[in-house]
N, C-alpha and C positions, 0 to 999 in steps of 0.2 A: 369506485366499486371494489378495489382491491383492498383498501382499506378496511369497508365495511364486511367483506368476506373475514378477512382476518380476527377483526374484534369480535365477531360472530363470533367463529371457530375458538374463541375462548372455553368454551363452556366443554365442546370436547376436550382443549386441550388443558384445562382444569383436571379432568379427571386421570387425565395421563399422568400427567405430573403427578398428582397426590398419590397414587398407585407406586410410581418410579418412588417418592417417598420412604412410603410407608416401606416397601421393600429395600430401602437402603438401610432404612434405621434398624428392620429385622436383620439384613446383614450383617451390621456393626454390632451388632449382640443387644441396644437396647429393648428388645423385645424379650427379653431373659427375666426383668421381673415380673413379669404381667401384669405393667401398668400400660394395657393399648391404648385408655381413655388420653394419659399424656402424650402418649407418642402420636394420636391421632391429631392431638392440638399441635402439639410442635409441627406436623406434618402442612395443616390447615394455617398455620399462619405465613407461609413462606408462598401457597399454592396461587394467590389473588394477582402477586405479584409476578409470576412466573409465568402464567396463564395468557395476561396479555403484552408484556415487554417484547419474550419472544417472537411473536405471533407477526407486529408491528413492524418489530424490526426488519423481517424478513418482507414486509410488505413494503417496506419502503425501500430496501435494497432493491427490492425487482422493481420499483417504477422508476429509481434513479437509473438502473440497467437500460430500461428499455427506452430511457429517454420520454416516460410521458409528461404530460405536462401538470404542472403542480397547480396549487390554489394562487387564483392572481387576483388582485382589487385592483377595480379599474375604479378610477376616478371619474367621475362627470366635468 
């Protein structure tokens, strides 16, 4: 379940991300030529990837933490 929480919670944190983005790249000055259509792709292609790596990560830290039990195959 903790798992599936997480990979859920992508789609919020999709939008985080791309936000934190777009506002770095306005920082850095590339938003100075007023090309946002590139800045939004640059922004959109790093987002898919960021959205559920972290997410996981931290989903599997807390079940290794708590000690729960993982996927087992039992054999017949």
């Amino acid at each position: 379940m903790i798992r599936s929480f997480a990979l859920t919670f992508a789609a919020p944190t999709l939008r985080l991300w791309f936000g934190v983005l777009i506002l770095l790249q306005v920082l850095a000055g590339r938003a100075a030529g007023g090309d946002v259509d590139h800045m939004v792709a640059q922004a959109y292609a790093a987002v898919p990837f960021l959205c559920w790596l972290p997410n996981i990560v931290v989903a599997e830290l807390m079940i290794r933490r708590r000690g729960l039990p993982g996927l087992r195959f039992v054999t017949p």
